[in-house]
Every structure is written in C-alpha cells, then in structure tokens.
N, C-alpha and C positions, 0 to 999 in steps of 0.2 A: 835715743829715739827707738820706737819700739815699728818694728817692719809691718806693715800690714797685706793683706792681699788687696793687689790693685791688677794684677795682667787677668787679662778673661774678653772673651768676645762680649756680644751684644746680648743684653737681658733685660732690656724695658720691656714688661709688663704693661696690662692695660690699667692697672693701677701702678704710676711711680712710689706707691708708700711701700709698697711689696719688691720690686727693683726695677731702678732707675738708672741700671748698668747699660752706659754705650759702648763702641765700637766703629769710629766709623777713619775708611783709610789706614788702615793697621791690622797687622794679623800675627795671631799668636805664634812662638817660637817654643816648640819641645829642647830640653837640654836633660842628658841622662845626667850629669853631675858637672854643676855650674857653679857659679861662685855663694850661692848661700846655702849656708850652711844645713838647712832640712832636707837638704839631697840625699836619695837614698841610692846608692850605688846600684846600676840593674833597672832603676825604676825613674821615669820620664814625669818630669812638670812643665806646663806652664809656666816659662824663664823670662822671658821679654816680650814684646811687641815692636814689630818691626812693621814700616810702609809700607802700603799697596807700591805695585811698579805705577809711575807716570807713562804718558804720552809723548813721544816723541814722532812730529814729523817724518813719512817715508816715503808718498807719494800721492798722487792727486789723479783721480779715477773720472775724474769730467768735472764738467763744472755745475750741472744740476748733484743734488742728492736725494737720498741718501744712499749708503753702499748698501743694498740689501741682501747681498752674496759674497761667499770668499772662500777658495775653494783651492788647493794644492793637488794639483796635476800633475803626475810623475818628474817632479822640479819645479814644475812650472805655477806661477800665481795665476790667480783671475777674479775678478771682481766682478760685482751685476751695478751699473749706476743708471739710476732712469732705464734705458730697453736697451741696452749696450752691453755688451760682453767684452770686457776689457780684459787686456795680459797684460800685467805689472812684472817689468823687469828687476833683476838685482839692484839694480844701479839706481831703481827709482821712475823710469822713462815706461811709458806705456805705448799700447799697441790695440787701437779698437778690433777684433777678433770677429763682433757678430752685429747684429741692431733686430729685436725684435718686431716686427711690425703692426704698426699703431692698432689695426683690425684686432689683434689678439694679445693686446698688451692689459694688462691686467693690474689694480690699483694693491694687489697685494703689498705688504711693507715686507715680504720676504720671498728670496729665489731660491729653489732646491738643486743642488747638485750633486753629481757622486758622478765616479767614471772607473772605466775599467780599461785595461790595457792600453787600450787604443781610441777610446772613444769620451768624452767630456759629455753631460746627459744634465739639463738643467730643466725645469719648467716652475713656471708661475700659476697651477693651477688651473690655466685656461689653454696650454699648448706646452707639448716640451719640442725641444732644439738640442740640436749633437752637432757638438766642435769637435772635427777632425783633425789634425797636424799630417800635413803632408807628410808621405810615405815615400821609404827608400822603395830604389828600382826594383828588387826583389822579392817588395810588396806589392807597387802596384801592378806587376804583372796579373799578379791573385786576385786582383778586384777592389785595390786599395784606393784612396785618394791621392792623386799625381802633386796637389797644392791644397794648403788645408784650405779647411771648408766648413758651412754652421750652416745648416739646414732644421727645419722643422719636419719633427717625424709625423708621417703622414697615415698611418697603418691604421685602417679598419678598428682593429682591435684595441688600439690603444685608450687610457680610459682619460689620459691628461693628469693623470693623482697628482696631489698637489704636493707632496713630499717624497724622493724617490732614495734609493739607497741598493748597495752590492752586494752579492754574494755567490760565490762559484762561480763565476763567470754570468751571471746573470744579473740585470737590474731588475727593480722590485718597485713597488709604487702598490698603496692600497688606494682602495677606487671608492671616492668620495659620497658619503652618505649611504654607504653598505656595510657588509661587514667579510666584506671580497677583499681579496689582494690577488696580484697579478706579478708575472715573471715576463720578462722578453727571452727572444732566444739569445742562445748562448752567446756570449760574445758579439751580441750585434743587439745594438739601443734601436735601430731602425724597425727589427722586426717584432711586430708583438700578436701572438695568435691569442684569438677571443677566447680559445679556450683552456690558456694554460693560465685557468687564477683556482683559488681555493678560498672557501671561507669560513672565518672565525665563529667558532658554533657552541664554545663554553657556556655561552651567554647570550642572550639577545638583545647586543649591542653594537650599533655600529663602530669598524675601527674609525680611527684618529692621524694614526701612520704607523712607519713600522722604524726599524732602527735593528742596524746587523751589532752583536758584540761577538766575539771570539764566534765567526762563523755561523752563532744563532742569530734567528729571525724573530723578534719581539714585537708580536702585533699587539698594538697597544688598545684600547677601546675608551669608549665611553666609562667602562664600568669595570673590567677585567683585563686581564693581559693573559694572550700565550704563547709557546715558543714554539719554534720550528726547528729542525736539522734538516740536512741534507740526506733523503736516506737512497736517492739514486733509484726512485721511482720509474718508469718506463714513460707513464703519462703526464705526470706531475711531480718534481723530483725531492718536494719538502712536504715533509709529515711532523704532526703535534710528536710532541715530547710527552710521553706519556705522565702525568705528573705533576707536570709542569702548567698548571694553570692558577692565574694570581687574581682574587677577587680586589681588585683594586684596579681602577682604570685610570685614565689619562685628563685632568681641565686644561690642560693646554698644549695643544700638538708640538709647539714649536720649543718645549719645556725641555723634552726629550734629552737625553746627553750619557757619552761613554766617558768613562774616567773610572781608574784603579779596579780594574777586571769587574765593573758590574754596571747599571744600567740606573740612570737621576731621573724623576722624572716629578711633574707637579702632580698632585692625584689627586683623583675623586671615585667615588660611589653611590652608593644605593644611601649613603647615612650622612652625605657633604662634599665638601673638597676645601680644599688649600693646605693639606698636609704634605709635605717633601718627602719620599721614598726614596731609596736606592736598594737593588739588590742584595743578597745573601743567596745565595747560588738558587735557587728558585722560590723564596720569601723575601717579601718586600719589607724593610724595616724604615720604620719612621726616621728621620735625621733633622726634623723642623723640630725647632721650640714651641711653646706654649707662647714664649713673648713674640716669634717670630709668626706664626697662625695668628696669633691676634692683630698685627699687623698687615699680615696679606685680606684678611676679614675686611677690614676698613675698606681694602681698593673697589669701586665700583664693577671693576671686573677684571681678573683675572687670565681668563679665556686668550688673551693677548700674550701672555708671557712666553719670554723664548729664553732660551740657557747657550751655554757654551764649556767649553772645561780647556783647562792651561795648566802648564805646569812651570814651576820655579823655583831654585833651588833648594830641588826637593822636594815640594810641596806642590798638589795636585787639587787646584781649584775648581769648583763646579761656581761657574758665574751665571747667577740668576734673576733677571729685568723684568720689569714691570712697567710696559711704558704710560696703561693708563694710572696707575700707581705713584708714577714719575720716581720708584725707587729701586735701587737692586743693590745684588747680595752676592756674598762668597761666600762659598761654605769648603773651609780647607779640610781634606780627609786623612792628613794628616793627625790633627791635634782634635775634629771634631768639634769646631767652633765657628761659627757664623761672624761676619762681622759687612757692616756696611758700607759699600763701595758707593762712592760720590762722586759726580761731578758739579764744581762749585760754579755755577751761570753768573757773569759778571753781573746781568739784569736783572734777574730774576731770583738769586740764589741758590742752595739748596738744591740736585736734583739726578736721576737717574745716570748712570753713566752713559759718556757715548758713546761708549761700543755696540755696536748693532749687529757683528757679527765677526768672525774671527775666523783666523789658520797659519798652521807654522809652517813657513818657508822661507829659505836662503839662512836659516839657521835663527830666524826669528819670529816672535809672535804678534803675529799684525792684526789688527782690527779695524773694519770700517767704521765711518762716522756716521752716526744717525742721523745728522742735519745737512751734512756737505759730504760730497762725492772723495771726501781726504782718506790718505791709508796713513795708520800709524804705529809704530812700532809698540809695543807695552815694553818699558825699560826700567829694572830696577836700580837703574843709577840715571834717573830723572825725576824731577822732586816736582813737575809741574805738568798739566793736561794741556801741551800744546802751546806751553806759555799761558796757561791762566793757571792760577791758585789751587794748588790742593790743599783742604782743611784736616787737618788729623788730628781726632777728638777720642778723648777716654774720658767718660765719668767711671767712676768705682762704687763700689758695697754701700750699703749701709753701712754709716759707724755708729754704734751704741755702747751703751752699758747698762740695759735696764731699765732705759728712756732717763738715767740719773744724770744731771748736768755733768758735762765736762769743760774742762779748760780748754779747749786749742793753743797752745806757746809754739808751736810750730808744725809746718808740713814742707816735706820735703820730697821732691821726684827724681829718684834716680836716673836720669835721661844717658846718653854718649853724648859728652862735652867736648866742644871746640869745632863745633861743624859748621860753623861759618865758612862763606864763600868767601872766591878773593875779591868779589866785586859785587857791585850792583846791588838786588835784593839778596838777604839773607846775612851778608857782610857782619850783621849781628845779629845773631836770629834769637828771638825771646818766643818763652812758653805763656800762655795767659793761664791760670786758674780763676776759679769761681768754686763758690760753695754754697748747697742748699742746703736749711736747716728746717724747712717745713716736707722733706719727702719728696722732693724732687719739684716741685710747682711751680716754686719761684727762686732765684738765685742774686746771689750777691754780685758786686759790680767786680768786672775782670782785674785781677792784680797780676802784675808783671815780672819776670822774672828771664835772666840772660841766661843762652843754651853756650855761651863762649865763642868768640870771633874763632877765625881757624889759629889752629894749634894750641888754643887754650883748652888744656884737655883737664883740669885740675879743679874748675868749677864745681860748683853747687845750685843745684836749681831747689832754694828757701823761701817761702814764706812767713813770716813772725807775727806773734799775737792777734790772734785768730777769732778771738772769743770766746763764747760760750756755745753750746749746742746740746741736745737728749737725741738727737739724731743727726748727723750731718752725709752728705753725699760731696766729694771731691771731682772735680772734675778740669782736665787741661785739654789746654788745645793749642796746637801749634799750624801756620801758616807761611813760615817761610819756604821757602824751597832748599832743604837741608833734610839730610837723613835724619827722621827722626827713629830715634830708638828707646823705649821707655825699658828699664830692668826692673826698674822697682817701686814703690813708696813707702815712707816712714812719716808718722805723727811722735809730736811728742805733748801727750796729753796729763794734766792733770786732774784726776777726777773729784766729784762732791757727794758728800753725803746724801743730797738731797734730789 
C-alpha cells in the first residue's frame, strides 16, 4: 500500500473541486524524525493529528448565563454571570464578590477586566467597578480597605471604555467613538484626571481598544494600529514608537489576543476585512487562508468576534468565535495550521464552541459557557464537551492520476489502536469513512471500521473494494469519546489506462 498525504489542517475552498480538506477537533502534531521513513533529520513535518482538549465540569458561576468574563487575580479566579462578580474557588465552590446595579447594567455579551496589584477593574461599557480584597493592618493604616469591597468608580474623568487593560501601574481604557485613550493614576483604578489621555493621530480613525504585550501599548483602530512605550513623560508618560505604525486596523475589538510574543487580531482597512494578522515585531502578517477568508466572508457579520489564546502541550493556540457565524477556530502557532473547533448540539448539531471566554488558574485552563453560568476546565484527557459528543473529522486531498480511472482495492487509516474505554460509550469505538468521487458535493454512505477495545493495540482500521474513481476525496470521522489519534493513510490503488 502506497502512503499518501492525509495529516493537514482545514482547506475547504469556496469551491470543493479545488479542496475539500477538513479539520475539525484535531490538530496537527510537528515530529523532527518519526517513524516514517521521509523524515529528514533537523527538519519538522506534519506527523499526526491529535484531539482538541474536551470539557470537563469545574464549577457553576449562577444559575442565569452566560459567563461573560474570566479573569486571574493574583491566584485568585473571578467570573462575570448576569451582573455578578463571582470568585470561583480551587475546590469548585464560589463566593458572590459584587452585583452590578440594574440602572447601569448593560446587555453587552462581554465584561472587561484587568487589575493591578491591589485592585480588580472590570466594566461593561456603561460603568466600570473595582474589587478590593481586604488589606492587612499595615495597609490599611495607609488608606487601604479594612474588608474587601466592589464599588463603582465615580470620577469625573472617567470615560467608561468599554475594554480596559495594564501597564506600569496604570490602567488604560480607550474612550469609545474617538480616537483618545486615557490612563488612571498610578496605581489607583479610582482616580482618572480628564486630562491624562492621548490620541491616535496616524490616521483618522477611531480606536477600537487597546491590548498591553510585553509592556507596549497597541491602540488598535478602525483602519491602523500604533504603539506606545513608557517613555516617563512628566504630563503624559506614553509616547508613539517612532515607526511603529501598522496600516491595518481592527473588525472586531473583542478579536484582539497575545499569544507567542506578538499580537492576533481580526483586521480590516481601507480595501476589506476578515483577514487574520499577527505581529512580526512591527508588521502585521497575514496567518488566515484563502479557504478560511472565504469562510469568514459568508458570516453576516463579523464585527462580533472575540478570541482568546491557551496553551497545551506545547502548543500555543489562538481561539477564534464567531457567534453570528455560529463557528470557531484554532489556529496553532506552532505548526501554522488552522483547524475547526466544534461543539456538537444534541439539537441542533453542528456549532460554535462554548467557550465564551477563558483564564488559567489553580494550574488549569477554565472557560465560561456561553449558554449557562458553568465553569469548565479544557482537559486533554477528556474525549467529550461536558458529557456530550465530540465529532472529529478529516477529509483529505484530492486523489488523482490525471482524472485516469483508478481501482480503489483498499484504504487504510493509521489511527492508535486499542483506545476503548473500560465501560459504557466507547467500549468499542469505530471510525466511519465516506468517499467523494464527484469533488467533494456528494459522498458515499458511511463504512465502518473498529479503532480496538482497550488493549487491542495490534488492529487495523481497513476498508476493501472501493471502486472506481478519476478523483476521490477520503474522509473519517470518529465520535466516541476515545483519544483519537490519526498517523497516517495508505490506498492501495490500481490504475487504468483510460
């Protein structure tokens, strides 16, 4: 049997004849020298395909939802559900902390937070609020809080930005429908003078928000981005970067995200949007496909999109949703391959994941639910979203020879055999194939094939007499709740003259 290429992220095209490569619940695995034989010693492939992490149950934030905030606090968790400012303990047990009031409570689907030393700084837009934690004796001598405390800041100056974020001891928040940003005083979220902001002047465009990475300030726009440092001004202590200004702006604020020293962001300009960016130290390089733009094209809009970034062994994910789209994505920076992250709706099917928003604490990566106030851990030794189904799908390449008929006598998927559970679902978990021979349009009905009960590691996952085809597309899917792992695929074809 002759090996083919079958591991690769997602590559549907807006036409399946050109490629009808999926991706979905799996992500590629780099290996410098693996077991086949094309390895070049020094030099990294595309080896396997391994699982998104599943959902596992961690804690329950209220009983309205969704969680629209989640935010690591020197140890400490906190979550936003309905106008509540929760503290989620290690152990799972929570602690309501604040309640915004109804007067100023705002239908946003998302809460901002950032904090500095001593202070928690969230707002929705319409009012921000700072959670204090009681202060030892020695503080509150000094003017500190005796018992903590969640208060809404009251200050003149303050603009309410609807996304805030740290840096030097300062919080930062740009001021909505301008192209101003604004600093509080040092170390204190309480105090904000009307006149310590500055504005974005590359371009005549309003900012979007801003986002600190390694100390810079990246004010983001309609149309442009540019950075800031600390340069220890007298009046105003951040100035542009000389240089440093990127004609590319921002379609959706909430897009924003730091991950592997640079800066993700959805963009738009003067000539579109729905291309994916990430830095190169002050140029913005494309990281979306052709098939992935064509895809974001289709969603009604865009402008809703929010991101996040995780990491796992190893491997340093930027997670990108779309909720009018009802789809979202990983793109691992790693290997440099996108692939699509699902969650399977008992009712409905098919559809956006529910991660709504994420942060790592007590040593794990938790994300709120977009539907219910639930916290859950992302666990790469969990094979299911909370107890429902994850489906993990690969189609592959085009197969041809010149559109010449071929024989199909067999197709084979190198999976990790013997992953059956000891119980329940999975017990024997099977892979389904299917094959398109008209370019991805229409497909054959699903054949079956055993991944091996536990400890049958010696399996084969075969399919036999296949047909004919001038072009065929492969494609499996697996839905038990079982590590799935693909290494490889092999046909064994015999070709026609004709």
């Amino acid at each position: 049997m002759a090996k083919i290429p079958f591991i690769g992220g997602f590559g549907s095209t807006r036409s399946p004849n050109a490629d009808a490569q999926r991706c979905i619940n799996l992500y590629c695995e780099e290996d410098m020298m693996g077991k086949n034989s094309e390895a070049i010693p020094g030099q990294s492939y595309l080896a396997a395909l391994y699982p998104t992490p599943g959902m596992k149950f961690f804690a329950s934030a209220g009983a309205s939802g969704p969680v629209t905030g989640l935010h690591e606090f020197n140890g400490m968790c906190f979550a936003f559900v309905g106008r509540d400012l929760v503290e989620i303990f290690s152990n799972g047990s929570i602690s309501v902390r604040g309640t915004i009031p109804s007067s100023v409570a705002s239908s946003a689907s998302r809460i901002s937070m950032a904090h500095n030393d001593h202070q928690l700084l969230l707002t929705n837009g319409k009012a921000g609020f700072i959670w204090e934690p009681a202060m030892p004796s020695w503080v509150t001598s000094a003017g500190g809080p005796q018992t903590a405390s969640f208060a809404r800041i009251t200050t003149a100056g303050y603009s309410h930005g609807p996304i805030t974020d740290y840096s030097d001891g300062f919080f930062l928040t740009n001021i909505a429908g301008t192209s101003q940003w604004q600093i509080s005083g040092i170390q204190q979220g309480f105090d904000w003078n009307p006149v310590n902001y500055t504005s974005a002047e590359g371009a005549p465009d309003n900012l979007v928000r801003l986002i600190v990475n390694h100390r810079e300030i990246w004010a983001l726009g309609e149309q442009s981005v540019e950075v800031y440092y600390n340069s220890g001004g007298n009046y105003f202590p951040f100035d542009r970067i000389q240089g440093a200004f990127l004609e590319t702006g921002c379609a959706a604020p909430w897009s924003a995200a730091k991950m592997d020293s640079a800066v993700f962001w959805l963009g738009k300009d003067q000539r579109g949007q729905g291309l994916v960016f990430r830095t190169n130290a002050y140029t913005p390089q494309v990281i979306s496909t052709r098939a992935l733009e064509a895809r974001f094209a289709s969603y009604t809009d865009i402008s809703d999109a929010f991101a996040f970034t995780f990491q796992m062994f190893g491997h340093q994910f930027y997670a990108l949703i779309f909720p009018t789209g009802n789809e979202s994505w990983l793109y691992d920076a790693s290997t440099q391959q996108w692939t699509q992250w699902e969650y399977f709706d008992p009712d409905s099917g098919p559809a956006r994941h529910r991660a709504n928003c994420s942060c790592f604490c007590f040593g794990k990566q938790l994300v709120g639910d977009s539907k219910t106030g639930r916290i859950y851990e992302l666990s790469p030794d969990t094979y299911t979203d909370a107890g429902q189904t994850i489906r993990r799908v690969r189609a592959g390449r085009h197969m041809h020879n010149e559109r010449k008929r071929l024989f199909h006598r067999a197709f084979e998927v190198d999976f990790e055999f013997g992953v059956g559970t000891s119980s329940g679902d999975g017990i024997n978990p099977q892979a389904m194939m299917r094959y398109s021979d008209d370019g991805g349009h229409t497909w054959s009905s699903e054949l079956w094939a055993p991944l091996g009960q536990q400890g049958q590691y010696k399996g084969r996952a075969r399919w036999r007499c296949l047909g004919y085809s001038r072009d065929r597309i492969y494609e499996v899917t697996v839905t038990d709740p079982v590590n799935v792992v693909i290494v490889g695929a092999y046909v064994d074809l015999a070709p026609s003259a004709t």
